[in-house]
N, C-alpha and C positions, 0 to 999 in steps of 0.2 A: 742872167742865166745862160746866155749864150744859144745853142741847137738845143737843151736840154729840154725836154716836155714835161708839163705840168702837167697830171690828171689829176682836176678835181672832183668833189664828189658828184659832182652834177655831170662831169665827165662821163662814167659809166654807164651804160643805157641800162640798167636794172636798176639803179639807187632812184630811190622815188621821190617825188618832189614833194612830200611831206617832210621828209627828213630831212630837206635841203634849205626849207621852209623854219623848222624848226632850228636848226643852228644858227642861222641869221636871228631871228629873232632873239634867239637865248644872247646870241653872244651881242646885241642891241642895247640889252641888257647889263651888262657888264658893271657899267660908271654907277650903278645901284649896287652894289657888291653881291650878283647872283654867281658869280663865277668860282664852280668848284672848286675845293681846296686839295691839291695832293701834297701832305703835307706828314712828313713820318708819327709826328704824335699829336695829330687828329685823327686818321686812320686808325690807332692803339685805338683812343678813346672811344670811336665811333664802335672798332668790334667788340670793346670791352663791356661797350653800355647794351649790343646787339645781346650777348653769350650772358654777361653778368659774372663774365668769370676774370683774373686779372693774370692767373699763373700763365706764362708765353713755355715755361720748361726751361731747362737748364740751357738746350744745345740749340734755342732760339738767339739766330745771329743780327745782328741789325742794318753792318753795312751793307750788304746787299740790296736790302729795301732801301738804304740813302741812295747809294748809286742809282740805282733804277729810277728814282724819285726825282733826282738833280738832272738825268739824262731827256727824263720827261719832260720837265720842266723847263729845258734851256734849246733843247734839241728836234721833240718830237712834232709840235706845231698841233697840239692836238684841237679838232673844234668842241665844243660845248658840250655835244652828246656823247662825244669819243673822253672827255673830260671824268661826265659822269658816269658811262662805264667802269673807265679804269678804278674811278673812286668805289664803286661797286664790287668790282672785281677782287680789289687789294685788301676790301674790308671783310669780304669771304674768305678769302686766304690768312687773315691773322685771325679769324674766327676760326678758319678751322686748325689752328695751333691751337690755339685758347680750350678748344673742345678735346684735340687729343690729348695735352696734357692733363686735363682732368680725368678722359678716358684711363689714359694708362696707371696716372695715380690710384684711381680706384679697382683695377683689372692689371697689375704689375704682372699676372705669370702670361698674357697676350703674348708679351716680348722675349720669353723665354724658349717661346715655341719655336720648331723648323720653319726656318722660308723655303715652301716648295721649291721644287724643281723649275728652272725659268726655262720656256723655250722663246728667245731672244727674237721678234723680227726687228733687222737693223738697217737696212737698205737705204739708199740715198729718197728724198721726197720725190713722190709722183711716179715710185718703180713698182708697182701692186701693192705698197703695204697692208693697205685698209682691206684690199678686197682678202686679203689671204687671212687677216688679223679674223677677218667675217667670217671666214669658213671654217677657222678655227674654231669658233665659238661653240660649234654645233655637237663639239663633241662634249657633253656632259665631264668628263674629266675634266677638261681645259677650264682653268680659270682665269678669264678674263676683264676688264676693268671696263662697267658698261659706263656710259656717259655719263648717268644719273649718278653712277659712285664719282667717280671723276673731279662733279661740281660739289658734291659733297659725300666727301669720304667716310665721316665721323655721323653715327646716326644725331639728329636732331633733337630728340627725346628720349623720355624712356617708353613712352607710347607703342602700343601695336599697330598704331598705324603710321610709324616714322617712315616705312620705307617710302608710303605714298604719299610722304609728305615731300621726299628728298625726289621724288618720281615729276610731281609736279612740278617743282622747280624747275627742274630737267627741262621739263615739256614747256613751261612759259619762256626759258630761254633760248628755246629749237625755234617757238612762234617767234619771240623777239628776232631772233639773226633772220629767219624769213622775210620778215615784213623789212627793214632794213637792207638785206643786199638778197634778193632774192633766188640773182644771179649766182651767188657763191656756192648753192648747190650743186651745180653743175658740176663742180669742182672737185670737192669736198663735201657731200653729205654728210650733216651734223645732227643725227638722229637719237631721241632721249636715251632708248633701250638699245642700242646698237652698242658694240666694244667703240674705244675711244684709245686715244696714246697716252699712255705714262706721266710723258711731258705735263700731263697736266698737273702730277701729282711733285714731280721736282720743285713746279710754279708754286708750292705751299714755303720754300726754303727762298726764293727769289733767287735762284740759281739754277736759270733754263735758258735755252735759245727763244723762247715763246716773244717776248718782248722785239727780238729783233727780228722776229718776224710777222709781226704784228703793226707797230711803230718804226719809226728814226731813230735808236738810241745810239750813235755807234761808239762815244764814251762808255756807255755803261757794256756794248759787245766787246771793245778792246780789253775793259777790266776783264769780263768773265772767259776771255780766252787767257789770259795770266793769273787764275786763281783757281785755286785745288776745290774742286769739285767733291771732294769728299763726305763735306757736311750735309750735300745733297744727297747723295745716294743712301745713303745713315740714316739720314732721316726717312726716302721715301721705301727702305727697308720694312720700319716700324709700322708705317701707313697697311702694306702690301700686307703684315703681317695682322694687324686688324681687319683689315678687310677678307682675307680667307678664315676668320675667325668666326664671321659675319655669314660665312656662304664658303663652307668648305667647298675641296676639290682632290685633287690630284695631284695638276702641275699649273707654271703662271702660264700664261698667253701674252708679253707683253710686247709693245712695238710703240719705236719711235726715231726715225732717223739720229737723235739728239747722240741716240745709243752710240753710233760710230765713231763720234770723237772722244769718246771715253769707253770703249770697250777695254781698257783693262779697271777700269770701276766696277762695271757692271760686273763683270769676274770677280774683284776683289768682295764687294758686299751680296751681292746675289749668289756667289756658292757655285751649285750645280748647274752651269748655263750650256746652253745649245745654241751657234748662234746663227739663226739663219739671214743671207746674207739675197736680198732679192734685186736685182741687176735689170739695168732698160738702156738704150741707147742714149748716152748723157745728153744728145742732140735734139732729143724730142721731152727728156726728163727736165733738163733745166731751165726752158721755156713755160712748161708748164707750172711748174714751181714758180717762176720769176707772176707769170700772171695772175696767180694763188697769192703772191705776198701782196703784189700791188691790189687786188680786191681788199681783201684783210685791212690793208693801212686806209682805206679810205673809208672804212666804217670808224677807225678815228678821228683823222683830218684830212683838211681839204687840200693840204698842200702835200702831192703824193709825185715824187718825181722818177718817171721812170728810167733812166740812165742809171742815177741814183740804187734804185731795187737793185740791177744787174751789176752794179760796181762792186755792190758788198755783197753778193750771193753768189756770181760766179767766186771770187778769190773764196769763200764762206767755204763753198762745194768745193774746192781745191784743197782746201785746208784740212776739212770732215774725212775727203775719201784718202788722204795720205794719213792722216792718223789711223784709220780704219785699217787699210794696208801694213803699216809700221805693227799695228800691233798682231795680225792675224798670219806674219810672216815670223814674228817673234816669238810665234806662241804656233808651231803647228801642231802641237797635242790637241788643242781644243777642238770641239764639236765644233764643225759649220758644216753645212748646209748652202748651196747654190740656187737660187730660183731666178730661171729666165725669163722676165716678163713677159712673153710671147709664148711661151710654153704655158703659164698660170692660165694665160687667157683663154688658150686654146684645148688645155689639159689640164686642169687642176686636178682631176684627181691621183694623176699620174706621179704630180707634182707634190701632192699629200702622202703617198704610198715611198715616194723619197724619204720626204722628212722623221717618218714614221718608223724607220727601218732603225733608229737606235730604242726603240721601244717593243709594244706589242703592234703586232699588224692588226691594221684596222677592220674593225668586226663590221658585218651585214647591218647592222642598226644604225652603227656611228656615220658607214659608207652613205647611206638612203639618208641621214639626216645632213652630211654634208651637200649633197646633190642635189636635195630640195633648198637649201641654203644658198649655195651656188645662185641657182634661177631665179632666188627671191631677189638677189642684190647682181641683177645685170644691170651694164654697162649704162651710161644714156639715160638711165630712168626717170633723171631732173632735165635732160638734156644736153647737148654737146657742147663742152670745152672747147672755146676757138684761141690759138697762139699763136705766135709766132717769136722765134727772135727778134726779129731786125726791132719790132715793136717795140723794142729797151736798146734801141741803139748800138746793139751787138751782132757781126757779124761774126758770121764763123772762122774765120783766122783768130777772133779774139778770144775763143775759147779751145784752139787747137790744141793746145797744151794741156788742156785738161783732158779730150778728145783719145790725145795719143794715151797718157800716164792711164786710164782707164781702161783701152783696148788692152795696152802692153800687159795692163796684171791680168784683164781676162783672158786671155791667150795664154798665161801660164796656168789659168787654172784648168785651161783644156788640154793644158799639157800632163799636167800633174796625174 
């Protein structure tokens, strides 16, 4: 391995020596055949036996679940409990194919209906997304995707009491990530009823960034930066449009950095987009980010190298913000929207009364429910994010290039 650092999971001063406990044991186990299976049609069978259902839908694709599957498996290093997540995980996600094709079989005019209005947050990770995506929330119009739709989109039953079923779930998975990294809130607050990112709803097609930044895939990242993203956006269209079906509104609220490398998708399939665009000193963003993926991969596996993190996320970040660029210089019709992340922090509502100006201004009710919003979700509340670069091996000559190509566009927009 040379200079390169391994953090394992005992590495992290938050991961708990229960769960450091339990993978050794489980994976002790092993030469007894307890070692979970990821395996493309054991997962089918697993959500098929969950749902009882078998129809996946016409525009259900498969190689993307191989690739992810093969990348896993050859690439990722996952330990025992990171094993049986993912097996968890993947059999939720063809579960909830299994459910929506049965949904929309029985409810065909769902898909007939308009896809609101999206007001796009798209910004690079760790530049305000979350806290703005929150304040959004407040406003009764704004429809947003709380965590608990998220993990499951598709109601569960036909029961009156689905939604507190899908609620709970939510909630024993918010306790699960707690008790496991408990530190990653600091980070990332992953809250049942809180809004949540999109991303999670691409992750039902297996065609998201989620995976590589979660795990090691970077076979299965090189395919999905060479492969049309189309069948994903298509599909989490249909999603977006059950779920306002679900809990009307007005307009979407959606956010997810993922957005930037495909903002001409989100155009082409979401229609009416606004795209707001929230901006931080790449210096202190992509550190922060680089510390968020390295947490992340170590509630998988033990073997989590951080050089490694920064190798494929700076070039990752370089790639995302010139696509972002390419396409918002190519298209200056479109709505965007500018937010400083230093201004949000300091002024959001200043920064709301911005975005607000291609609509109605914001009324006395909406104003007093963003404000009380604001103060509920300050800064620190889990406690402070500590980074650094150098901590992944990266000094700052080695991201200057990305430093300069950043400043240089924002300079033009202060020109513009």
């Amino acid at each position: 391995m040379g200079s390169e650092r391994i953090v394992t999971a005992s590495g992290f001063r938050d991961k708990p020596l229960w769960f450091n406990l339990i993978n050794s044991a489980w994976k002790g186990t092993y030469v007894f055949g307890s070692k979970v299976k990821l395996e493309k049609d054991h997962l089918i069978r697993l959500a098929r036996k969950q749902t009882g259902l078998q129809d996946f839908g016409q525009d259900f694709w498969e190689e993307p679940l191989e690739r992810l599957l093969y990348a896993i498996e050859h690439e990722a290093a996952l330990h025992p409990v990171g094993r049986f997540i993912t097996q968890e995980r993947m059999k939720s996600l063809l579960a909830i194919r299994l459910r929506a094709a049965e949904a929309f079989r029985k409810n065909p005019h769902i898909l007939e209906e308009e896809l609101y209005p999206v007001q796009l947050i798209c910004g690079l990770q760790r530049t305000g997304t979350t806290k703005l995506q929150r304040m959004f929330s407040a406003d009764p119009d704004n429809r947003v995707l709380l965590s608990w739709e998220a993990i499951n989109p598709l109601p569960l039953s036909d029961q009156p009491s689905e939604v507190e079923q899908r609620k709970k779930a939510a909630r024993l998975s918010e306790k699960a990530l707690r008790l496991m990294a408990p530190g990653f809130f600091s980070i990332h607050p992953v809250e049942f009823e809180k809004p949540e990112e999109d991303i999670l709803l691409l992750d039902t097609t297996f065609l998201s960034t989620t995976p590589e930044a979660t795990m090691h895939v970077p076979s299965y990242a090189a395919w999905l930066e060479q492969t049309d993203q189309s069948p994903a956006y298509a599909y989490v269209v249909k999603l977006l449009k059950h779920l306002q079906f679900q809990r009307p509104a007005k307009r979407w609220v959606l956010k997810s950095p993922h957005h930037m490398e495909f903002s001409d998708l989100a155009k082409k399939y979401f229609g009416d987009v606004h795209y707001i665009w929230t901006h931080r000193d790449i210096r202190e963003s992509l550190p922060s980010f680089l510390s968020m993926v390295a947490h992340s991969q170590t509630i998988f596996s033990d073997k989590v190298i951080l050089e490694r993190v920064a190798a494929h996320w700076v070039r990752k970040t370089q790639y995302m913000l010139t696509k972002g660029i390419q396409f918002r210089r190519a298209h200056p019709e479109e709505k965007y929207t500018d937010v400083m992340y230093q201004e949000l922090v300091t002024s959001p509502m200043k920064v709301l009364d911005d975005i607000y100006r291609f609509g109605n201004p914001i009324s006395p009710e909406v104003r007093e429910r963003f404000i009380k919003t604001e103060k509920s979700n300050q800064q620190y509340r889990y406690g402070r994010h500590h980074y650094k670069l150098d901590d992944f091996g990266v000094g700052t000559e080695t991201i200057e290039d990305l430093v300069q190509m950043y400043n240089g566009f924002l300079n033009t927009l202060k020109q513009a």
